[in-house]
C-alpha positions as CSV (number, residue, x, y, z in Angstrom):
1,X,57.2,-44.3,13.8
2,X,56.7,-47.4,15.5
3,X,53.1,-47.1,16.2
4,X,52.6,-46.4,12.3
5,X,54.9,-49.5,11.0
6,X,52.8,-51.7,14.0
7,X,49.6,-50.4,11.8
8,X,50.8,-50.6,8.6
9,X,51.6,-54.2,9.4
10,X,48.4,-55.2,10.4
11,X,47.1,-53.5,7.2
12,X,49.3,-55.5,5.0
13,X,49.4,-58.6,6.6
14,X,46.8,-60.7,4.4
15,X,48.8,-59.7,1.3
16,X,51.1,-62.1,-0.1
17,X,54.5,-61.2,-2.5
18,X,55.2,-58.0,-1.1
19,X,58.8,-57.0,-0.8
20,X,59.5,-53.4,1.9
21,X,62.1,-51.6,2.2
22,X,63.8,-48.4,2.3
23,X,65.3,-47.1,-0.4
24,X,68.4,-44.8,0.4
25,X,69.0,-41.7,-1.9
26,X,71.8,-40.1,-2.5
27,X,71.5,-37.4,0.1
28,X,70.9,-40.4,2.6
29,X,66.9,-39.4,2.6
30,X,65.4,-42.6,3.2
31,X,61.9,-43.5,0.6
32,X,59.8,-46.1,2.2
33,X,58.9,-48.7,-0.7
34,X,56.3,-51.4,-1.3
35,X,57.0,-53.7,-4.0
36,X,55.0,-56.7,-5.5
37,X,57.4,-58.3,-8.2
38,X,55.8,-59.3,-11.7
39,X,56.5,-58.1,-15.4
40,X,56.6,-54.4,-16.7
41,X,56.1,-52.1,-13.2
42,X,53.3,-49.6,-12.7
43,X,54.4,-46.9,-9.8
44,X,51.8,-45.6,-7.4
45,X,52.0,-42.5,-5.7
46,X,49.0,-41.4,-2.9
47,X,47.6,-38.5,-2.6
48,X,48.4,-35.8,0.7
49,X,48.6,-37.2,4.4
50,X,48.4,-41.1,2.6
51,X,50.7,-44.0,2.3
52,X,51.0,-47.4,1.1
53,X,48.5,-48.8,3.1
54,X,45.7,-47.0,1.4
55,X,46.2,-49.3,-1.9
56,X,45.6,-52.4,0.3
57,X,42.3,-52.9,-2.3
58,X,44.4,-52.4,-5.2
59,X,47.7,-54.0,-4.9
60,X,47.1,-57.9,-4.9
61,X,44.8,-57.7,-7.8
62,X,46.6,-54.9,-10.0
63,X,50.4,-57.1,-9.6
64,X,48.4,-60.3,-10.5
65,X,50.4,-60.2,-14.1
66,X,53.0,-57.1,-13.5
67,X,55.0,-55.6,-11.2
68,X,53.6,-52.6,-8.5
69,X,55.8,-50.2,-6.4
70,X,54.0,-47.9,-4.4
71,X,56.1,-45.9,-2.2
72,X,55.5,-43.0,1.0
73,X,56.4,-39.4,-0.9
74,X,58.7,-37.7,1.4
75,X,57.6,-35.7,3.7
76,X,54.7,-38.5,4.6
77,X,54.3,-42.1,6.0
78,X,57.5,-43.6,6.7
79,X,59.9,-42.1,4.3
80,X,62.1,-39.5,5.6
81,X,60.7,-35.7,7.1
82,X,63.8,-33.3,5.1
83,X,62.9,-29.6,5.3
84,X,61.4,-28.2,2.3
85,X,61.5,-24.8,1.1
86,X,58.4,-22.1,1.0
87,X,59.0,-21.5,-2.7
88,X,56.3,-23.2,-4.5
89,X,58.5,-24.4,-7.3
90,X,61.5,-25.5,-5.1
91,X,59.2,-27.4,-2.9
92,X,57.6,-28.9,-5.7
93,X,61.1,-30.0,-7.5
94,X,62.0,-31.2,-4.3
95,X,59.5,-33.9,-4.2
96,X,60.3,-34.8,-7.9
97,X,63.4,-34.9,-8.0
98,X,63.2,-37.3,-5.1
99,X,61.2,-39.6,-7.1
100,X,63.6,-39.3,-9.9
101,X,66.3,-40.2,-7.2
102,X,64.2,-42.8,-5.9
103,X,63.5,-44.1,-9.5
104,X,67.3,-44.7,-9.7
105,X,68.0,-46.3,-6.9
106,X,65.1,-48.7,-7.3
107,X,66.8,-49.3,-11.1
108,X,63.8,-48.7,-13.2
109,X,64.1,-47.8,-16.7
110,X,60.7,-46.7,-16.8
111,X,57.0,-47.0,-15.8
112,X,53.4,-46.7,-16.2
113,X,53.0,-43.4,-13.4
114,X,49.4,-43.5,-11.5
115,X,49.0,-40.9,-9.3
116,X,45.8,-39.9,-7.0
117,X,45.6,-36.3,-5.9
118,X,48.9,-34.6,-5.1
119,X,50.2,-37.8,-6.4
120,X,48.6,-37.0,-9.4
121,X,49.9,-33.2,-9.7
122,X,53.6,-34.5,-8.9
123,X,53.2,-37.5,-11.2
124,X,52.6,-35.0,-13.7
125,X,55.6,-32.8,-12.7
126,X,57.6,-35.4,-12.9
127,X,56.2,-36.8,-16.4
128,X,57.0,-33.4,-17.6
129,X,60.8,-33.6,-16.6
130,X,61.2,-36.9,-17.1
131,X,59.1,-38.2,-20.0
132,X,61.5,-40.9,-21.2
133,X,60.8,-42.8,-17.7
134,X,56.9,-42.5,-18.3
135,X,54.9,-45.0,-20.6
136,X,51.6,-44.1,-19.4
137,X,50.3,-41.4,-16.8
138,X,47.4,-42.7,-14.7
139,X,46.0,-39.6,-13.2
140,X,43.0,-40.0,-10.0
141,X,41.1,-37.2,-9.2
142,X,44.0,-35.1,-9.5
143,X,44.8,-31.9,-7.3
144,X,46.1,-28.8,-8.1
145,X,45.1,-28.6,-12.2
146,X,42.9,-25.7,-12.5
147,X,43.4,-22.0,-13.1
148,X,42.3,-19.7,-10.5
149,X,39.6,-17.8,-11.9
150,X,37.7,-14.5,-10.6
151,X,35.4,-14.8,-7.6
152,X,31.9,-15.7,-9.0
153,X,28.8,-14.3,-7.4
154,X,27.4,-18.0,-6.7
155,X,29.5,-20.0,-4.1
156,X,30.9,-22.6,-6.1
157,X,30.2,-21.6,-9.7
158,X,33.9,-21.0,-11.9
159,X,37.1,-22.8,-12.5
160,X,36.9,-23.4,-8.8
161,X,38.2,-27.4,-8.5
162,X,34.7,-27.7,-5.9
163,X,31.4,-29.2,-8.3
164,X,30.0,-30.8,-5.1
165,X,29.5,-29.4,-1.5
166,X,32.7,-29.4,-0.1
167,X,33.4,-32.3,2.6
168,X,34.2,-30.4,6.4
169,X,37.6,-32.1,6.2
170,X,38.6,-30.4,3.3
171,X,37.4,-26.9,4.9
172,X,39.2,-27.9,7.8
173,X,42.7,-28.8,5.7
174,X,41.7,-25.3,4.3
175,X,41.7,-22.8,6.8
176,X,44.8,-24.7,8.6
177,X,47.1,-24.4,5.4
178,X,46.1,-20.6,5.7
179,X,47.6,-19.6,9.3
180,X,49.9,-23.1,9.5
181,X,51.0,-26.3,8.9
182,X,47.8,-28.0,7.6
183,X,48.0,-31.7,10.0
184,X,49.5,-29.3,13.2
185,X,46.0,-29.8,14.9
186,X,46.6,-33.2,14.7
187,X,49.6,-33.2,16.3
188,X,48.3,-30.6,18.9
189,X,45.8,-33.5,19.9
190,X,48.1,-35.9,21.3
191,X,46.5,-38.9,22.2
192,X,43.3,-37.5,21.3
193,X,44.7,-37.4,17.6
194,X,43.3,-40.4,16.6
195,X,39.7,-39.9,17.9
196,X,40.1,-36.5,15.6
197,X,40.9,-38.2,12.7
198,X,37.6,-40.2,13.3
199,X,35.2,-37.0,13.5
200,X,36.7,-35.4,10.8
201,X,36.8,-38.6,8.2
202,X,35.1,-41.3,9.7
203,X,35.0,-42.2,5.7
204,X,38.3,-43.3,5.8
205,X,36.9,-46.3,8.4
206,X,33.9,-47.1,6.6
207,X,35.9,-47.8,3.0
208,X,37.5,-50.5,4.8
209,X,35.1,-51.9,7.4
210,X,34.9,-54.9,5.8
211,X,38.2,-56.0,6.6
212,X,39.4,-54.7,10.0
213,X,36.4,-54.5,12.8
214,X,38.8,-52.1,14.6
215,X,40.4,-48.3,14.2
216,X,43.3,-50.4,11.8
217,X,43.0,-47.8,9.3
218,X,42.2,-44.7,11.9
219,X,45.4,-45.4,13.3
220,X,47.4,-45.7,10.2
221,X,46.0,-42.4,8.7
222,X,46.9,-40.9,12.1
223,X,50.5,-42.4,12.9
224,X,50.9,-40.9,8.7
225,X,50.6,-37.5,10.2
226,X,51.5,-36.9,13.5
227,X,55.3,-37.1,13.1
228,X,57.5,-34.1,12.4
229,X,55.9,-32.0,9.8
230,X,57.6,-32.2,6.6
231,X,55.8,-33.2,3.6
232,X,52.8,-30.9,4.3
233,X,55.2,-28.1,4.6
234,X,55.8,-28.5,0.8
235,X,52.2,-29.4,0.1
236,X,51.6,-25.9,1.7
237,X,54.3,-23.9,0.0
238,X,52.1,-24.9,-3.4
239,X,48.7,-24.4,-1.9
240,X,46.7,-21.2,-2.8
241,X,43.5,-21.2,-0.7
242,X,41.3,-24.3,-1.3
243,X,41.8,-26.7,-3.8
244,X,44.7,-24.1,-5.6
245,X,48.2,-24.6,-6.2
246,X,50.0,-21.7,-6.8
247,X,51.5,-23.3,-10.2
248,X,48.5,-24.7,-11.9
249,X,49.1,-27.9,-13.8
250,X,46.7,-26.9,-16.2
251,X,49.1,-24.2,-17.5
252,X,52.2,-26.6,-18.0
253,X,50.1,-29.7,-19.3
254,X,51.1,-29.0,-22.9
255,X,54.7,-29.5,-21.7
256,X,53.7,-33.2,-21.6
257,X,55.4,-34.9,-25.3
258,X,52.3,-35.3,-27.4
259,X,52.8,-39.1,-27.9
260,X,52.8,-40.0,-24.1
261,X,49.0,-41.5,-23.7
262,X,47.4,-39.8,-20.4
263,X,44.3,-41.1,-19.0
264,X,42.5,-39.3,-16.4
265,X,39.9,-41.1,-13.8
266,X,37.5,-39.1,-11.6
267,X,34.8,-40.3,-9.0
268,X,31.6,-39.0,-9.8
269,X,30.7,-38.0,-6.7
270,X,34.1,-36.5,-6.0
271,X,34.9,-32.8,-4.7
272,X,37.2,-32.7,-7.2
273,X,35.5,-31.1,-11.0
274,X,36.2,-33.4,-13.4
275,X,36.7,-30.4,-16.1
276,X,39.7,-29.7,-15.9
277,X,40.3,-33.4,-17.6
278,X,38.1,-31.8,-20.1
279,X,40.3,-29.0,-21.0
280,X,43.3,-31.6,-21.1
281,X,41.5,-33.2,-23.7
282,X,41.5,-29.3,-25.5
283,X,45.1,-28.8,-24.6
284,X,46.8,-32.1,-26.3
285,X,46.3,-35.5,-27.2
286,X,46.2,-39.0,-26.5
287,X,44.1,-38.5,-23.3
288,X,41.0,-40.0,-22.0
289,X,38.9,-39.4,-19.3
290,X,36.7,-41.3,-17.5
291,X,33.9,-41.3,-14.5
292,X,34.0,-44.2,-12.0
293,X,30.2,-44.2,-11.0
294,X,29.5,-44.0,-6.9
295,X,33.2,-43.2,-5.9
296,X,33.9,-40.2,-4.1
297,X,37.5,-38.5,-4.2
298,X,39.2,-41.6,-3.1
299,X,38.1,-43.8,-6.1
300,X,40.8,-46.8,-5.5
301,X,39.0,-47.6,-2.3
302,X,35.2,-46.8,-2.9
303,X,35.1,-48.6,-5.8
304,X,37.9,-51.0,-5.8
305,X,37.1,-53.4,-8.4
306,X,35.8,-50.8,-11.1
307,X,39.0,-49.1,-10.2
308,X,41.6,-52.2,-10.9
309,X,39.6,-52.9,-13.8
310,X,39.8,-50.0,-15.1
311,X,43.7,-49.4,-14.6
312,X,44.7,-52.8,-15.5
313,X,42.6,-52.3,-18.8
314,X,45.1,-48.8,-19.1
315,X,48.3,-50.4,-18.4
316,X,47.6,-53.8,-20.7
317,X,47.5,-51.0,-23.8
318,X,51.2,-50.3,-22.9
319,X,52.2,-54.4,-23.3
């Protein structure tokens, strides 16, 4: 844990007005917080095996005129590593009602909710159960929203969430969440962990190149997952195979009250098919949907200023 607050640091270190801390729940779970104070807040949630530190692009421009909390989702970063159940909808209200929890304790009334990737299916969850805290729901390149449909005789053809050729780390995540815990072999790696995590996404060091001329974010990502697993044991309990979660969002969208405004963002060159924002737009109302050109699945770091453009545009229509 020290290693990853020693990279985190470093990551952080040129941005100014930022407030950490963690926030203590009532069950004593600890939810490791970034805050930069201004106006009405919008929330951040990352995607799996993130944290804070991945928004370093994002959070000085996006709090220039309101408030941003992005926080670690338990289970991941530096919040705290509970136990969570096999049950795909226990593990799932697990993580949202710590967010609820954490929600309280922080003292918001209520916010504009982005999430990217399982961010964005717990954001949803959560803007379900909670839709009097939600003003707007800022869905990235969400997982976990399409239905499972038969196997097709084309590799890739169907509601499968794959519209590109899939990326090896995500093949990799893939077969690990099918015998175990899905970040085990980077733990099993020991201090060749971090040299792993450079083979298998050596994307992850080329997104931010430009300001560190070191492994900075290697060791971030890596220090993020090679604690005690917690949060990927959840993540897993949902997963289905690739790309699946066991409860489709797609199915429970509707639940979503028909006035909250939902807007949907997708890299264009993501592994992630941008259809299933399409069918949202069947399902209910008040949502858009929208391509960021030459971004990949991780559209807040790709293209960085499209990106804050783009959400600051989204969260000005609330005041």
């Amino acid at each position: 844990m020290s290693l990853l607050k020693t990279a985190e640091s470093k990551i952080l270190a040129c941005k100014n007005c930022l407030w950490a801390r963690f926030v203590t729940l009532p069950n004593q779970d600890r939810i490791w917080t970034l805050t930069v104070t201004n106006y009405t807040p919008l929330v951040m949630v990352h995607g799996f095996g993130g944290g804070v530190g991945l928004w370093i692009r994002n959070l000085e421009p996006l709090s220039r005129w309101r408030s941003i909390y992005a926080f670690d989702l338990l289970g991941f970063g530096r919040s705290s590593r509970p136990n969570f159940p096999s049950d795909a909808a226990k593990a799932e209200e697990q993580f949202v009602d710590s967010i609820e929890q954490w929600r309280q304790s922080v003292g918001l009334e209520n916010m504009i909710l982005l999430g990217h990737s399982l961010g964005g299916y717990l954001a949803t969850s959560y803007a379900i159960q909670y839709p009097s805290r939600v003003s707007h729901l800022i869905l990235v390149d969400p997982w976990g929203f399409p239905e499972r449909s038969p196997p097709q005789t084309q590799e890739g053809q169907g509601a499968e969430v794959v519209k590109r050729p899939i990326p090896r780390w995500v093949k990799t995540i893939a077969a690990m969440v099918s015998l175990f815990n899905p970040l085990a072999v980077i733990r099993a790696a020991g201090p060749w962990g971090p040299g792993l995590v450079n083979r298998f996404r050596p994307d992850f060091k080329r997104k931010f190149e430009d300001m560190f001329d070191d492994d900075t974010m290697t060791q971030y990502i890596y220090h993020c997952n090679a604690q005690t697993p917690s949060g990927e044991v959840g993540f897993r309990a949902m997963s289905e195979s690739l790309g699946w979660a066991k409860r489709p969002m797609l199915q429970r969208v509707h639940l979503l009250p028909p006035s909250m405004p939902l807007t949907m963002l997708y890299g264009a060159q993501s592994w992630v098919d941008s259809s299933s924002g399409d069918r949202v737009v069947e399902i209910r109302n008040h949502v858009r949907t929208r391509l960021i050109n030459n971004a990949s699945h991780h559209v807040y770091a790709d293209q960085p200023e499209e990106f804050n453009r783009v959400v600051e545009s989204i969260c000005n229509t609330v005041n």
